[in-house]
C-alpha positions in Angstrom: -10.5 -21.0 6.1 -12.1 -22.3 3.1 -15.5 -20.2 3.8 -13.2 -17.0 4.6 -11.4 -17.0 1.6 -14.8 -17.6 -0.6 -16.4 -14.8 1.5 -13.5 -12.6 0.5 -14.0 -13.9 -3.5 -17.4 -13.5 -3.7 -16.8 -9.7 -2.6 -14.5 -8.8 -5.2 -16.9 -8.6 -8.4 -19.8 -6.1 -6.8 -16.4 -4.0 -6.0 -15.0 -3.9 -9.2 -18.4 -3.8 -11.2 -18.7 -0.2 -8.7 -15.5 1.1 -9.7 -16.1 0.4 -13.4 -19.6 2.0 -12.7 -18.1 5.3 -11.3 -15.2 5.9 -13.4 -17.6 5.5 -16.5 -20.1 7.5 -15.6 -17.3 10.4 -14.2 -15.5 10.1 -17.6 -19.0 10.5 -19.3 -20.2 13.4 -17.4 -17.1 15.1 -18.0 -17.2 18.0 -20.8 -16.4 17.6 -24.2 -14.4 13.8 -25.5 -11.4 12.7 -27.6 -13.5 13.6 -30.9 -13.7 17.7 -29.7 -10.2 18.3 -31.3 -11.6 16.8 -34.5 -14.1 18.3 -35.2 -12.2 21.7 -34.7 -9.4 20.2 -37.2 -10.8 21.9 -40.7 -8.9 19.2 -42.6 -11.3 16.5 -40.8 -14.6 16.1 -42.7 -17.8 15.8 -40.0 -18.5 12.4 -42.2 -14.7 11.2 -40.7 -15.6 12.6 -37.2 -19.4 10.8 -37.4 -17.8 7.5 -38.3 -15.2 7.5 -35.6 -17.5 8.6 -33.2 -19.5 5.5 -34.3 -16.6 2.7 -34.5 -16.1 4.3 -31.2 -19.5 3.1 -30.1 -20.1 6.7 -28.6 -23.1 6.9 -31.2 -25.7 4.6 -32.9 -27.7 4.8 -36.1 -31.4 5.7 -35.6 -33.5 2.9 -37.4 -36.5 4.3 -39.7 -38.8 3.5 -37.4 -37.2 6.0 -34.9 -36.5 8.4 -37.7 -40.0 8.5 -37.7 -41.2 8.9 -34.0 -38.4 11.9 -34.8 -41.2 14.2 -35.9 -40.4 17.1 -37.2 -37.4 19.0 -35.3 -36.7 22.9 -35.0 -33.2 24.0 -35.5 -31.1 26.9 -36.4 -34.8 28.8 -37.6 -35.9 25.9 -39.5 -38.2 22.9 -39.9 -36.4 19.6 -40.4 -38.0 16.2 -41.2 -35.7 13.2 -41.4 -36.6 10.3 -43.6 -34.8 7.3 -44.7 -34.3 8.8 -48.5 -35.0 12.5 -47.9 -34.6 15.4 -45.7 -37.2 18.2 -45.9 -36.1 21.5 -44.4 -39.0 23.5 -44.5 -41.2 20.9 -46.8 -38.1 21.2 -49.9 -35.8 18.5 -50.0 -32.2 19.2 -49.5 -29.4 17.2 -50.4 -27.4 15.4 -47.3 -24.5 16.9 -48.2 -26.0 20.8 -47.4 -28.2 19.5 -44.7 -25.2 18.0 -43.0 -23.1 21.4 -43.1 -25.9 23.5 -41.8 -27.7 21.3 -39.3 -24.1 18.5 -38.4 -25.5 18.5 -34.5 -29.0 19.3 -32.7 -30.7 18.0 -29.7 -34.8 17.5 -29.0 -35.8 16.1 -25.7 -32.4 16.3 -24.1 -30.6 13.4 -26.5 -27.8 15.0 -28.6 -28.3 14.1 -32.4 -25.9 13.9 -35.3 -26.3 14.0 -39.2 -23.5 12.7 -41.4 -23.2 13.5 -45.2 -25.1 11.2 -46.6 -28.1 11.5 -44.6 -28.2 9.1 -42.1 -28.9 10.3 -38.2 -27.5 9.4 -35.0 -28.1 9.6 -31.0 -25.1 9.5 -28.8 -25.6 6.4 -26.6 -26.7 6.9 -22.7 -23.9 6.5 -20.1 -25.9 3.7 -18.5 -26.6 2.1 -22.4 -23.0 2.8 -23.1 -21.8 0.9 -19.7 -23.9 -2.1 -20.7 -22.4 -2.3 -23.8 -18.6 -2.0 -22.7 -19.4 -4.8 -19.5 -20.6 -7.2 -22.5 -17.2 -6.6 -24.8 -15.1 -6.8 -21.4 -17.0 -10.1 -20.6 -15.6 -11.5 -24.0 -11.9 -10.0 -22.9 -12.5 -6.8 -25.6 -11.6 -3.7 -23.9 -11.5 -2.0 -27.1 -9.4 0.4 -29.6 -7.1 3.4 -28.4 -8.5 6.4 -29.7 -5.3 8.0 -29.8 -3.2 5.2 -31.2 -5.5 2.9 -33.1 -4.0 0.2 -30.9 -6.3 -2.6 -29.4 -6.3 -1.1 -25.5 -4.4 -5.0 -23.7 -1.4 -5.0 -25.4 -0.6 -1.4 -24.6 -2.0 -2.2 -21.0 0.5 -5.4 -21.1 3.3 -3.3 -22.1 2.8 -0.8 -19.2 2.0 -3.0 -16.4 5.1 -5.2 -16.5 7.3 -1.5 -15.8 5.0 -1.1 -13.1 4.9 -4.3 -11.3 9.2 -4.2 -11.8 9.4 -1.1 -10.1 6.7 -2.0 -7.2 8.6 -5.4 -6.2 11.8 -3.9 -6.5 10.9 -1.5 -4.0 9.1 -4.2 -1.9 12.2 -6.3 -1.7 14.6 -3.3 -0.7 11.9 -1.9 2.1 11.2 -5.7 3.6 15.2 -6.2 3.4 16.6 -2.9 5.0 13.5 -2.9 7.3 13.7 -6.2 9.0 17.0 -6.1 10.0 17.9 -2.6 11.2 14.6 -3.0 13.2 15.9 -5.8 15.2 18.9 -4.4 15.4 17.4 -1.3 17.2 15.5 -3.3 19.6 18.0 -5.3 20.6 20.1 -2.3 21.4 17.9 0.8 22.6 19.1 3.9 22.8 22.4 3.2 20.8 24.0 4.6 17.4 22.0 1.8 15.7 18.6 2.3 17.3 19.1 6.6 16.6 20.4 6.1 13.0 17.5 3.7 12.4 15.1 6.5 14.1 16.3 9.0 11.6 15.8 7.3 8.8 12.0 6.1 10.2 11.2 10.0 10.6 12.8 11.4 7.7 11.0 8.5 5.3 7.6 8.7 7.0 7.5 13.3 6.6 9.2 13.2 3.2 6.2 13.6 0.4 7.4 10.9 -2.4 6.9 13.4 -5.0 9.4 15.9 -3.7 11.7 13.1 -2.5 11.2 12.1 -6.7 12.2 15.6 -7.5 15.6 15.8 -5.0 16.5 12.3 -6.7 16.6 14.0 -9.8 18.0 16.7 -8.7 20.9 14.8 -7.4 21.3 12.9 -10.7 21.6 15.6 -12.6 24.4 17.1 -10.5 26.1 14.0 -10.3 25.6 12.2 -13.4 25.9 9.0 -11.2 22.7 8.2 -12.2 19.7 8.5 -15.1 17.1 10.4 -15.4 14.0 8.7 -16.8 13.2 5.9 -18.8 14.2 2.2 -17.6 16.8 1.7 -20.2 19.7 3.1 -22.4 17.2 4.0 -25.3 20.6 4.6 -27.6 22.7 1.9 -27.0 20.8 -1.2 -25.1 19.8 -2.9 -28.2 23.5 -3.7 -28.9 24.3 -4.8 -24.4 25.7 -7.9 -24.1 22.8 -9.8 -21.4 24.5 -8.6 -18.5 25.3 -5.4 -20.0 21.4 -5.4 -20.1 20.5 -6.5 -16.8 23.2 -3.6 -15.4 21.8 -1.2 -17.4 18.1 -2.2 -15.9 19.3 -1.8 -12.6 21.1 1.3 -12.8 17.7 3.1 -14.2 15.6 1.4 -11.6 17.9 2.6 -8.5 16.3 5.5 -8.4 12.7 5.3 -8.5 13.2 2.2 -6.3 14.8 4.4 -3.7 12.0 6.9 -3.7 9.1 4.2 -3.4 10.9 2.1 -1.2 11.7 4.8 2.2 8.7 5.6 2.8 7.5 1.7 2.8 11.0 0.9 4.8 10.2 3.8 7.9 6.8 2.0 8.7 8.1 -1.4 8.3 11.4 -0.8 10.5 9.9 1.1 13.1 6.7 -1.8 13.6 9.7 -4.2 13.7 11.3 -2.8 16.2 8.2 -2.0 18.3 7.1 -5.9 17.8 10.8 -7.1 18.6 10.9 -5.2 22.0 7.3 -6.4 23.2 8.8 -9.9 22.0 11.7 -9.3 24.2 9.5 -8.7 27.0 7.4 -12.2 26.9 7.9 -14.2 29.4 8.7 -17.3 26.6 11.6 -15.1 25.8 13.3 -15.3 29.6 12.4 -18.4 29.8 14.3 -19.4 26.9 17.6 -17.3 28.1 17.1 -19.1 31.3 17.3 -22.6 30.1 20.7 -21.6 28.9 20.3 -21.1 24.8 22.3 -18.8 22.9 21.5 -15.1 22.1 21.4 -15.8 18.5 18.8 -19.1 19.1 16.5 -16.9 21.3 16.7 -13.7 19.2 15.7 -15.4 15.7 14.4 -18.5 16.9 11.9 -17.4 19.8 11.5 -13.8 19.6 12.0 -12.9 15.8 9.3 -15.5 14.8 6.6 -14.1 17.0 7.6 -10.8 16.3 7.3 -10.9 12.7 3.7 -12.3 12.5 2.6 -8.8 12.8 4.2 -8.1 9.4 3.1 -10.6 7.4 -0.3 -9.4 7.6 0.7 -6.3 6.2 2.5 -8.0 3.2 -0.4 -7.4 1.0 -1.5 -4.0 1.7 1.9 -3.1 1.5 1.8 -4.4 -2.4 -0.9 -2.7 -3.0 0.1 0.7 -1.1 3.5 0.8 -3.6 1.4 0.5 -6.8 -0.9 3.2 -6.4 2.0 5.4 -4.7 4.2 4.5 -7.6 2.0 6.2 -9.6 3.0 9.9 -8.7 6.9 8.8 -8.9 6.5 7.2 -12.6 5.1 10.6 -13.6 8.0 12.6 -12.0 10.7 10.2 -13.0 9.4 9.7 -16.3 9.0 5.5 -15.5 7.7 4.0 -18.7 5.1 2.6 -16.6 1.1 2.6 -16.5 0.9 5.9 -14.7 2.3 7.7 -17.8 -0.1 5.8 -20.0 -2.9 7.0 -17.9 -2.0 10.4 -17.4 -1.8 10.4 -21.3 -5.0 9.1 -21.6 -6.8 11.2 -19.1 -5.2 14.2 -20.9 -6.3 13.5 -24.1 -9.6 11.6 -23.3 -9.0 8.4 -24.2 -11.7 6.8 -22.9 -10.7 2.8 -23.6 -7.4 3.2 -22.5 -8.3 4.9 -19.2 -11.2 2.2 -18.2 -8.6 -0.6 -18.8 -6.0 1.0 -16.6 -8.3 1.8 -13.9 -10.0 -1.8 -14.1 -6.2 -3.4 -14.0 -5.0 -1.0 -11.2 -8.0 -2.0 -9.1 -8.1 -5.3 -9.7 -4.0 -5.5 -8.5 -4.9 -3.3 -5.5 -7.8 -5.7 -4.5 -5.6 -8.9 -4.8 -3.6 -7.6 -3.1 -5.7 -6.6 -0.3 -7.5 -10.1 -0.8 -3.7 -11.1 -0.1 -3.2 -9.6 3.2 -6.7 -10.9 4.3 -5.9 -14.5 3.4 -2.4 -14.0 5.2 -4.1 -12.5 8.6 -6.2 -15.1 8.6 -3.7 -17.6 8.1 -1.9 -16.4 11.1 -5.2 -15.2 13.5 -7.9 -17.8 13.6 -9.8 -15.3 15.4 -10.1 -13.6 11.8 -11.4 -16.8 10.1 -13.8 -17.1 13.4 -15.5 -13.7 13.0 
């Protein structure tokens, strides 16, 4: 068990160091960045765009000595020559002010150049340059600065992912508890009101897409008014809830959303139950059992339901990990104040830190989780730990 489980650790950092890879390099190729609406702003300077682009770490300074391999560089019909106390355009010097607001971007060779207003020149950083340099800050737990907010990228991360996780294990508890029991229930009496009822509910919450199922919910609370629409809390009067006004209120936003992400878990659990239950049934433990004489309820739970439900434990961790990225979709209908409507955000806007983070904490939950459904096979197969 012990070399399983190292097997499975040692595999998680080439995975995550690959999805860190591609999502970089996709958000670099991607056209245009966060800095493209200011530099369109005319109220923003190009001195204020250079040096955000530079805390940014999108850009770095060019040194004299590569000032010098520079050469001279053809642009907009003139010769430029950059040196560290003068630019020449055309052999006359200019000032850096004027240089800068004729010649503020130009590329030779393929690598994109900037000038700021007092003369100095930058290179925008190589995706594979600029991927070395964010692995070395997330090393020392940096994952930067929100370009949108200003706001170091964790705390808005830690804010987010709490809602998230809520709303995932609250719809893991209600699909494991409805599941479990109206599956046994339908195996243990085919063809009845039960076993039909618990059919419907399988089919309708495997076919329904969450997303429209979101919308429906919403569509029901606004006829209603039984419930809320968005957010997780009473954003006018919650402050001033008594601790169990608080916990109410909680609940009462969270029904929802927990509903949506929990059916379509529930239908696959419930119907695997009951499939597992009536193959239990079958055993020949099982009549064994009922013919020494014990009681329905002793064979049911204690003999049948056991072996029955070692099937599902295995799928305990992929099931965590299936709700958080399906509760992704729902926090964006639903408006959940979760990480899905930080990332949308981000995406939207081009937020580059904030969108590496969440993709980085997303994965790293789904493969833990996946780790967890591993370790729990294994615990329950040796013939897993043996292969």
């Amino acid at each position: 068990m012990l070399t399983f489980t190292l097997r499975r650790l040692l595999s998680i950092p080439p995975l995550l160091l690959g999805v860190a890879l591609l999502t970089f390099l996709l958000l670099r190729s991607a056209p245009g960045d966060y800095f493209v609406q200011m530099e369109m702003n005319p109220a923003i300077s190009n001195n204020q765009v250079v040096q955000s682009k530079y805390e940014a770490g999108l850009i770095k300074r060019l040194s004299p000595e590569a000032l010098a391999d520079l050469g001279v560089v053809e642009a907009k019909g003139y010769r430029w020559e950059f040196g560290p106390e003068s630019i020449l355009k055309d052999g006359v010097v200019v000032e850096p002010r004027l240089a800068a607001s004729d010649l503020s971007k130009f590329q030779v060779g393929g690598s994109a150049f900037l000038l700021d207003d007092v003369g100095n020149v930058y290179v925008k950083i190589g995706a594979i340059e600029g991927f070395g340099r964010w692995i070395k800050n997330v090393a020392r737990g940096d994952f930067g600065v929100s370009f949108r907010t200003n706001r170091a990228v964790l705390p808005m991360i830690r804010e987010r992912l709490w809602n998230t996780l809520t709303l995932s294990l609250a719809a893991l508890i209600l699909a494991w508890g409805i599941s479990i029991p109206l599956g046994v229930i339908a195996a243990v009496k085919p063809n009845s009101v039960w076993d039909n009822a618990s059919g419907f509910i399988a089919f309708f919450g495997l076919s329904i897409p969450s997303v429209f199922f979101a919308l429906l919910m919403i569509l029901f609370a606004s006829w209603t008014g039984w419930f809320p629409i968005g957010d997780m809390r009473d954003v006018v009067n919650y402050d001033s809830m008594s601790l169990f006004g608080k916990v109410k209120d909680r609940l009462h936003h969270l029904f929802l959303p927990m509903i949506v992400i929990g059916t379509g878990a529930m239908a696959g659990y419930m119907r695997q139950t009951r499939g597992n239950m009536i193959e239990a049934l079958g055993q020949d433990y099982v009549r064994t059992a009922r013919a020494k004489g014990l009681s329905r309820n002793t064979v049911l739970f204690k003999h049948a339901l056991r072996n029955a439900i070692n099937p599902l434990v295995t799928l305990f961790g992929y099931s965590l990990a299936a709700l958080l990225s399906g509760s992704f979709l729902v926090e964006v209908v639903m408006n959940w104040p979760g990480m899905a409507r930080l990332v949308v955000d981000a995406i939207f806007t081009k937020d580059e830190p904030v969108v590496m983070a969440s993709v980085m904490v997303s994965a790293v939950l789904l493969v833990f989780g996946n780790l967890t459904a591993d370790l729990l096979l294994a615990a329950v197969d040796p013939r897993v730990r043996l292969s």
